[in-house]
C-alpha positions as CSV (number, residue, x, y, z in Angstrom):
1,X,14.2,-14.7,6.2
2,X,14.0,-17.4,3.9
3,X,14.0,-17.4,-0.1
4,X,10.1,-17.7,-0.7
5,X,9.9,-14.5,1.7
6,X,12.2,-12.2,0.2
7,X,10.9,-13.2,-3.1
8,X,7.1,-12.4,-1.7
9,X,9.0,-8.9,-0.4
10,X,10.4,-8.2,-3.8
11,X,7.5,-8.6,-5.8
12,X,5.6,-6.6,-2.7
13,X,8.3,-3.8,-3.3
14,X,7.7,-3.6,-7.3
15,X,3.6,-3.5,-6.9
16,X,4.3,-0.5,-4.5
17,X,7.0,1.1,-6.9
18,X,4.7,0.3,-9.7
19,X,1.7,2.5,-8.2
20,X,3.8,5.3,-8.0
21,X,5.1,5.2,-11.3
22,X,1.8,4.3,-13.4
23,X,-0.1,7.1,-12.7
24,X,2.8,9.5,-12.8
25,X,4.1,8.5,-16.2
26,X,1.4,6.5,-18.6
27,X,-1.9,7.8,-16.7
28,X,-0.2,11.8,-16.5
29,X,-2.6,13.2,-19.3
30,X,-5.8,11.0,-17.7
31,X,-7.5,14.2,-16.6
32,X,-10.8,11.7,-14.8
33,X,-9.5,11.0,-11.0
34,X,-11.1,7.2,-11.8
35,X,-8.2,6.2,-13.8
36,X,-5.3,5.9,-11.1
37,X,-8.2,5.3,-8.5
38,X,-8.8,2.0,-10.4
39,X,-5.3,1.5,-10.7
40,X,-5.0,1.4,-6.9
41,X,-7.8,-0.6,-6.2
42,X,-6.1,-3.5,-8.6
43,X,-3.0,-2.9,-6.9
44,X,-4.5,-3.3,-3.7
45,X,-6.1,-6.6,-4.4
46,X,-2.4,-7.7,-5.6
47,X,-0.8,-6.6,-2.8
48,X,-3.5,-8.2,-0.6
49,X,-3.4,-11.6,-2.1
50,X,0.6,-11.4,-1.8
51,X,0.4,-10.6,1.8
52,X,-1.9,-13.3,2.1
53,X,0.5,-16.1,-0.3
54,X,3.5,-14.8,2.1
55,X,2.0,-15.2,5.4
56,X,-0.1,-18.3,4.8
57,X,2.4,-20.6,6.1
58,X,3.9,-18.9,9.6
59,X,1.6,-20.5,11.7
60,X,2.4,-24.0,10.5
61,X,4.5,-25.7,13.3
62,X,5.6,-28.7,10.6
């Protein structure tokens, strides 16, 4: 595992710890279901596009 990958896993690691966290502690007293749903759905996309930004170059036989 190189340096760009682990740094790709870390910030991987925080958007999971982070969608924990949010909607336990600052969304708590959000009594509508929609507010940690949309907070999901962005993490999603984040964690999506850093999938995409970690794995983009393991095919490339340079």
């Amino acid at each position: 595992m190189n340096k760009k990958e682990k740094v790709w896993g870390l910030i991987i690691l925080m958007i999971v710890l982070l969608g924990y966290l949010i909607p336990y502690t600052l969304l708590s007293d959000v009594v509508k279901w929609y507010g940690s749903f949309l907070l999901w759905t962005i993490l999603a996309v984040l964690i999506i596009l850093a999938n995409y930004f970690l794995t983009k170059d393991w095919g490339d036989k340079k």
